[in-house]
C-alpha positions in Angstrom: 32.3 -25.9 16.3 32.5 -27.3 12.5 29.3 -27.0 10.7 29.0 -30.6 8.3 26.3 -30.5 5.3 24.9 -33.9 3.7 22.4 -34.3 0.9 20.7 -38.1 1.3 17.6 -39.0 -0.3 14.4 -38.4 0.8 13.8 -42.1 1.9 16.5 -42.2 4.1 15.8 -39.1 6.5 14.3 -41.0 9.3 17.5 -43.9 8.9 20.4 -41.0 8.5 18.5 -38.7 11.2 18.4 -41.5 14.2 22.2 -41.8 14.5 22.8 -38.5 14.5 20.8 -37.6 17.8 22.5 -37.1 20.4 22.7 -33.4 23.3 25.9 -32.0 21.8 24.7 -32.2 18.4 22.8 -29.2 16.5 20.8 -30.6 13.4 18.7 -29.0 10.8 17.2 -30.4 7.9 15.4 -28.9 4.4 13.8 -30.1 1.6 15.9 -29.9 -1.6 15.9 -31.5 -5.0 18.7 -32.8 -7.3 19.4 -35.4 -9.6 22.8 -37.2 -7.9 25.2 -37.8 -10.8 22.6 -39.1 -13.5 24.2 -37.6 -16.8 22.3 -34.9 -18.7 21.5 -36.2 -22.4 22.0 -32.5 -24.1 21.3 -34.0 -27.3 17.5 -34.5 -26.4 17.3 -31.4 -24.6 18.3 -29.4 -27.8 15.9 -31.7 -29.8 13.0 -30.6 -27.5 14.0 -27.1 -27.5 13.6 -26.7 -31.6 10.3 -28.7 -31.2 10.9 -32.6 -31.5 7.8 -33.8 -30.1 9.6 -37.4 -29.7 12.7 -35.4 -27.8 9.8 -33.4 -25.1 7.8 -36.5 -24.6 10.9 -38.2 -23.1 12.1 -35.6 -20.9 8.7 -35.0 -19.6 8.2 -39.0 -18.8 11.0 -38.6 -16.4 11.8 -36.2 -13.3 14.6 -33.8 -14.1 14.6 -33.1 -10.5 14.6 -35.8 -7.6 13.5 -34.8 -3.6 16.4 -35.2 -1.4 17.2 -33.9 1.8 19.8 -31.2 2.8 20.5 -31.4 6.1 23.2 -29.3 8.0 24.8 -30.2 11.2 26.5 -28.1 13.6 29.6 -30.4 15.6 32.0 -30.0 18.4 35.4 -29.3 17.2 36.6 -32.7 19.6 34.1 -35.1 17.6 35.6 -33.6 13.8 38.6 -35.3 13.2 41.5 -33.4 11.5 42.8 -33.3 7.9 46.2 -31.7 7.9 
């Protein structure tokens, strides 16, 4: 058994979920949050931190964290293909 973990967005649980059920298959999911591979402005986080007003009111207009998905699966060692 090989055990597979994915992180999807939130949106696409019930889309991702539906192929994946089938009687050999163990699935589990949990909620989770992330931000993908948006970039991290340091520069306003340091303005912010010695009191920019300006620098906090633009981080605070946008989520540092998004909801996603982290779902694990659990998969016969036939249906894993190898990577030698």
């Amino acid at each position: 058994m090989k055990e597979v973990m994915a992180i999807i967005r939130f949106n696409m649980m019930n889309v991702t979920s539906g192929h994946w059920l089938t009687p050999d298959l163990f699935i589990n999911h949990a909620e989770s949050n992330g931000r993908g591979k948006a970039a991290v402005d340091y520069f306003l986080i340091q303005g912010a931190e010695t009191g920019h007003e300006e620098a906090a009111a633009q981080l605070s207009a946008s989520p540092k964290l998004i909801p996603k998905r982290l779902i694990t699966l659990v998969v016969p060692d036939d249906q894993v293909p190898n990577r030698d």
